[in-house]
C-alpha positions, 0 to 999 in steps of 0.5 A: 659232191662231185664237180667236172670241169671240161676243156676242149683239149686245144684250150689247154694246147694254147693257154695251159697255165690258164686252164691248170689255174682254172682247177685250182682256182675251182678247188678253192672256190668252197673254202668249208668244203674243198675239192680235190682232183681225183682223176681225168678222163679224155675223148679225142677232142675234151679233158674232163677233169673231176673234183670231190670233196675232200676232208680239211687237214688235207693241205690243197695243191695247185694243178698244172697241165705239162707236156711230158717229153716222150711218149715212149713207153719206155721213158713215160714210167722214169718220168712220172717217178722224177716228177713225183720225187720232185713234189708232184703227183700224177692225176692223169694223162691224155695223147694229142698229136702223139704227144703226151700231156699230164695233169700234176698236182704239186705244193705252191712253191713247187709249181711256182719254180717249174 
């Protein structure tokens, strides 16, 4: 099963906790199948976020949309590692006004404390 959840790319700008709880919220909607984002694709006006089924033993993550803090090419590679080695995994980006965002998926209590 697959599942896209789409967002007009100023939804996320105004409220992205909104939308980044709206994933997993969608995520953990079908307790006997949960889904898992497993990418993004974007356009200049949407983000389509997409869910598949995932197996049980695979713990479920929250999802947070955050704003990296350059779109320097040279700086978006160290970020992404630091993020990582703090406990989140990058899904996917998408550039708006020459600002770069990502979608992250991270453990509860490491969203919680970011």
């Amino acid at each position: 099963m697959i599942k896209i959840i789409e967002f007009n790319i100023n939804e996320i700008l105004l409220a992205e906790k909104a939308c980044s709880d709206l994933i997993t919220r969608a995520c953990l909607r079908t307790p006997v199948t949960p889904l898992h984002v497993t990418g993004l694709c974007s356009s200049k006006k949407k983000v389509f976020v997409i869910l598949e089924q995932c197996p049980h033993e695979l713990p479920l993550p929250e999802y947070r949309f955050a704003l990296l803090s350059s779109i320097d090419e040279k700086d978006i590679g160290p970020e992404i590692s630091a993020r990582y080695y703090a406990g989140f995994t990058t899904i996917g980006s998408f550039v708006v006004e020459n600002k770069l965002w990502a979608l992250f998926a991270g453990r509860k209590t490491d969203i919680q404390e970011s």
